[in-house]
C-alpha positions as CSV (number, residue, x, y, z in Angstrom):
1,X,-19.0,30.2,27.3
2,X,-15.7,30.1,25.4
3,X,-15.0,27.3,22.6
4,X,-12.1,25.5,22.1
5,X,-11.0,24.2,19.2
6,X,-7.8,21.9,18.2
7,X,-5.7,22.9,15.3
8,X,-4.4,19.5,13.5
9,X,-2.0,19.7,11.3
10,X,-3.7,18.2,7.9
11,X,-6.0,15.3,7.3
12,X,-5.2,12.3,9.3
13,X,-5.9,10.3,5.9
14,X,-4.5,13.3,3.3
15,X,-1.9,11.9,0.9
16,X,1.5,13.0,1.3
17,X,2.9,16.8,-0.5
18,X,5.4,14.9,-3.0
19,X,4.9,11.4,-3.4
20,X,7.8,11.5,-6.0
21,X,10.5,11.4,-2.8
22,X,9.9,8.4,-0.4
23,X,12.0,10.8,1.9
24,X,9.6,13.5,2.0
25,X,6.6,11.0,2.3
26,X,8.2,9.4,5.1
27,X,9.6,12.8,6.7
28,X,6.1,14.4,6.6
29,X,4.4,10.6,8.1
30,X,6.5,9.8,10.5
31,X,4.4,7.2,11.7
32,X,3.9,5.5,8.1
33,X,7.9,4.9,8.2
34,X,7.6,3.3,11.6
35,X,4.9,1.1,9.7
36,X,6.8,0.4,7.2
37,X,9.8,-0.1,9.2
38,X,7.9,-2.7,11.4
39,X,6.5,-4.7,8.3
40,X,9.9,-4.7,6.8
41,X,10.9,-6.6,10.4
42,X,8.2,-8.8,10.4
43,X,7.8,-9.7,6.9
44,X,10.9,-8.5,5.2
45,X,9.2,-6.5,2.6
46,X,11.0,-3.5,2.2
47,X,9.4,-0.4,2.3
48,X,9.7,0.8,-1.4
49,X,8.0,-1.9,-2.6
50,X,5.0,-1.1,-0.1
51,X,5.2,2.2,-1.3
52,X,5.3,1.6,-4.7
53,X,2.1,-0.7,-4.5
54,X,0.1,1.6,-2.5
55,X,0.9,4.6,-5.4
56,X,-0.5,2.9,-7.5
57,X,-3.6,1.3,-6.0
58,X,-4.6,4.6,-4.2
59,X,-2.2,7.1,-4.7
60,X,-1.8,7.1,-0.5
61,X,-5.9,8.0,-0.2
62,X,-7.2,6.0,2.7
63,X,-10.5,5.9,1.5
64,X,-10.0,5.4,-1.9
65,X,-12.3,3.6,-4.0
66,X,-13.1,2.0,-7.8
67,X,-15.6,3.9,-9.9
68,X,-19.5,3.5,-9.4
69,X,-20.8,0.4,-12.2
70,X,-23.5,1.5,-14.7
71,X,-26.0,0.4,-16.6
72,X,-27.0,2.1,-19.6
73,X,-24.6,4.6,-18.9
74,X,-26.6,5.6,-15.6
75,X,-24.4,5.7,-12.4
76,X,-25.3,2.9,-10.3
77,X,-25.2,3.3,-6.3
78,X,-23.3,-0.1,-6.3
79,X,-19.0,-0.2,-7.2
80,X,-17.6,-2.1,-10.0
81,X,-15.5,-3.9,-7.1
82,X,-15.2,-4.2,-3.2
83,X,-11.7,-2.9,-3.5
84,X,-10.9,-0.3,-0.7
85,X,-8.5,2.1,1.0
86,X,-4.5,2.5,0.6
87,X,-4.1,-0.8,-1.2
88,X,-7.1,-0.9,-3.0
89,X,-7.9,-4.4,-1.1
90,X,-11.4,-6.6,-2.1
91,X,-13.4,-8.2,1.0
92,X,-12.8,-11.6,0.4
93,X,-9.0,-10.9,0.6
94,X,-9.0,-8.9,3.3
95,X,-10.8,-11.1,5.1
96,X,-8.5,-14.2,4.3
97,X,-5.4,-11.5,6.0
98,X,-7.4,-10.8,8.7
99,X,-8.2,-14.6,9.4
100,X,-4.7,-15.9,8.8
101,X,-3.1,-13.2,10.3
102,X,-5.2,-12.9,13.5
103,X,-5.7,-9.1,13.1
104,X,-9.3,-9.1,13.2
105,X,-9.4,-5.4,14.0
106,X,-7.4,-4.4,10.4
107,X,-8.9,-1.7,9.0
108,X,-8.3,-1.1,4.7
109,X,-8.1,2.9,5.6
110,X,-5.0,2.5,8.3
111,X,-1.7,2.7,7.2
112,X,0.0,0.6,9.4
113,X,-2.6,-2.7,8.7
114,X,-2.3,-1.8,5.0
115,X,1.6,-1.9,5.3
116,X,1.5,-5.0,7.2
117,X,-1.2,-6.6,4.9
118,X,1.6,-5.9,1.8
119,X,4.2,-8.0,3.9
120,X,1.8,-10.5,4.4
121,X,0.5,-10.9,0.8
122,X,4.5,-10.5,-1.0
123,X,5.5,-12.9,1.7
124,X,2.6,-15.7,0.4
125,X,3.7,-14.8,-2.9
126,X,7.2,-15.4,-1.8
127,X,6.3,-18.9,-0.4
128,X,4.0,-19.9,-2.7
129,X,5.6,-18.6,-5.5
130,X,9.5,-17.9,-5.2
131,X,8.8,-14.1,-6.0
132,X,11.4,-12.3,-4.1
133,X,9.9,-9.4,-1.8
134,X,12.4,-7.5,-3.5
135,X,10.9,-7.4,-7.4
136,X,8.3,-5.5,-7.5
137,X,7.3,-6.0,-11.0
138,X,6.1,-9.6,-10.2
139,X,5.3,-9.0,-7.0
140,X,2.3,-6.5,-8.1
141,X,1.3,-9.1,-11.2
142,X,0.7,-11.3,-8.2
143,X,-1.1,-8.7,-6.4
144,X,-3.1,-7.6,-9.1
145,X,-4.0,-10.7,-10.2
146,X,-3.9,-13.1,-7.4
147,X,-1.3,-15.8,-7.1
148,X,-3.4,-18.0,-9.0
149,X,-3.8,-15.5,-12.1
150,X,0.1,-15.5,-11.6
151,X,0.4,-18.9,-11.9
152,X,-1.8,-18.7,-15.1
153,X,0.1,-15.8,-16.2
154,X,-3.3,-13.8,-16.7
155,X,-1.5,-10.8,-17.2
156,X,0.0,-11.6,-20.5
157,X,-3.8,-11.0,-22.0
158,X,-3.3,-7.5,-20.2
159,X,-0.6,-5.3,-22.1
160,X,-1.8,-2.3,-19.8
161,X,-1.5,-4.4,-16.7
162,X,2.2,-5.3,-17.6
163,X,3.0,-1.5,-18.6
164,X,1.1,-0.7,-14.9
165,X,3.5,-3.1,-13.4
166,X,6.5,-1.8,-14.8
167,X,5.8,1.6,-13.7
168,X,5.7,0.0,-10.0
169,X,8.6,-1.6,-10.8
170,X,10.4,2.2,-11.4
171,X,8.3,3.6,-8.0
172,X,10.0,1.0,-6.6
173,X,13.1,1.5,-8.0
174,X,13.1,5.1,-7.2
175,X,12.0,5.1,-3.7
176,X,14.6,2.6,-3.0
177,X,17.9,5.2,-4.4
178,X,16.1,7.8,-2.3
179,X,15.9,5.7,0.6
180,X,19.4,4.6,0.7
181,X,19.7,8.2,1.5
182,X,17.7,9.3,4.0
183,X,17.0,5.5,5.9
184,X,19.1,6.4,9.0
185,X,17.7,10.0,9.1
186,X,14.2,8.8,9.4
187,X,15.1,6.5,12.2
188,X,16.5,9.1,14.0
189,X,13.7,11.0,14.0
190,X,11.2,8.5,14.8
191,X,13.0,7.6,18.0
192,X,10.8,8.5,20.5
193,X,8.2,9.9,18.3
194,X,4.5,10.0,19.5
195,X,1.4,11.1,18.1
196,X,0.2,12.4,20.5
């Protein structure tokens, strides 16, 4: 009997090498720019800013998670939040994308429904708000805090929250230069692309 194996190239949910160059993130996951690429179609978020957020939630792990609580300074089996995935995304929220969107099937630890549930959420916060897609400082406060806490300007109690946001702000800011650069490329290259 002979075995067979299948050599895959890396992780399916492995961060990217760099995650300082939106290029190289994008060059080495193909199929996360045609994500991002489709969400920027459908909700007109552009891809920097869902970068940016997902940095910082998750730092691109799929099954990322918040710490374990504790009591006493024991461990508990139970998490501090529900908070999951790329986008670091709680149950009840998820649930309300999921419901509203019609993508029952979403999963927290796929790319694709986390970049589409980013359009979703900065386009609420557009609507409901008047936060452009484009500013990603505000646009994470709402994430973060929920368009209600934005409303209440809840952050302003969080000085590390605001220095958090800022730092999304300059992911942003970043990804979007490199971008400028290599946005053509990338579509060239997933022309045709398959997985498979």
């Amino acid at each position: 009997m002979v075995a067979v194996s299948i050599a895959l190239p890396g992780c399916v949910g492995a961060p990217p090498k760099d995650v300082e160059n939106a290029c190289r993130i994008f060059e080495e996951k193909l199929d996360w720019w045609k994500a991002a690429r489709e969400t920027e179609k459908r909700w007109g978020t552009p891809a920097q800013v869902q970068l940016a957020i997902i940095r910082q939630e998750s730092s691109f792990r799929s099954d990322a998670e918040p710490p374990r609580d504790t009591v006493l300074g024991i461990p508990m089996w139970w998490r501090v939040s529900s908070a999951y995935g790329y986008a670091q995304v709680k149950d009840e929220t998820w649930e309300w994308y999921r419901e509203k969107t019609g993508h029952g099937w979403a999963d927290r630890d796929d790319f694709d429904d986390v970049s589409d549930f980013i359009g979703w959420y900065t386009d609420v916060s557009q609507r409901t708000l008047g936060i452009p897609k484009t500013d990603a400082y505000n646009q994470y406060l709402a994430y973060h805090e929920g368009q209600g806490g934005w409303t209440r300007k809840t952050y302003r109690e969080k000085p590390w929250l605001v220095r958090v946001a800022r730092k999304v702000d300059s992911y942003a800011g970043t990804y979007g230069t490199q971008l400028a650069v290599c946005r053509e490329r990338l579509d060239q290259k997933s022309r045709g692309w398959w997985p498979f």
